[in-house]
N, C-alpha and C positions, 0 to 999 in steps of 0.2 A: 644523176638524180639522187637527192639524199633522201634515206631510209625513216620512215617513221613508226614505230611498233603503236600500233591501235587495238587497244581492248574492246570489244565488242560486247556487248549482252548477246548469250545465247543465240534470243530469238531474231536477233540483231543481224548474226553474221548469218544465219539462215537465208532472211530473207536476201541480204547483201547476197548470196552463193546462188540464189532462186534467181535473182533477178541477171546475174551475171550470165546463167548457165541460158536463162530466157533470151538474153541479149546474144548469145555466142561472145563473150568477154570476158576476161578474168575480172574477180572482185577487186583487184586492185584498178584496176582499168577503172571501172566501175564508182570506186570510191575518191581517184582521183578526179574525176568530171566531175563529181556531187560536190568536192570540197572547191572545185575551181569555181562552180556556178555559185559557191552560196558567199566566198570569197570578193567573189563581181556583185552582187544580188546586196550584200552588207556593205560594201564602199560606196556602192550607189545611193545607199539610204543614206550615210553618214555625209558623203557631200550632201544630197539633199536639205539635210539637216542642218546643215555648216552652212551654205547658202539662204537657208531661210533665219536661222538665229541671225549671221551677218547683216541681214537687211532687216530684220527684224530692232536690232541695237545698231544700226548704223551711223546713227547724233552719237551713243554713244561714246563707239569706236573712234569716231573722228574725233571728241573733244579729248579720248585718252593718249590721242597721237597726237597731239598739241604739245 
């Protein structure tokens, strides 16, 4: 797994350490789930998005593949 040094605000890494210690988890544990889920959570919007612009200009797209 490759390392990523992550700066925290204060009250940041608290809660991150609150929540971890709540979970029985370490904060990295912790923060890699958050970044996987919002990773999934933001590609899904950006297809979403990609799919509806596409049908949205779809005459257009076709007359520029002409």
């Amino acid at each position: 797994m490759e390392e990523l040094p992550l700066r925290l605000a204060p009250g940041l890494a608290r809660d991150l350490a609150d929540l971890a210690d709540a979970r029985d988890r370490l904060p990295e544990e912790v923060a890699v789930d958050a970044v996987r889920r919002y990773l999934h959570d933001e590609g899904e919007h950006v297809r979403s998005l990609a799919t509806r612009l596409a049908a949205d200009h779809a005459g257009l797209l076709r007359r520029l593949g002409e």
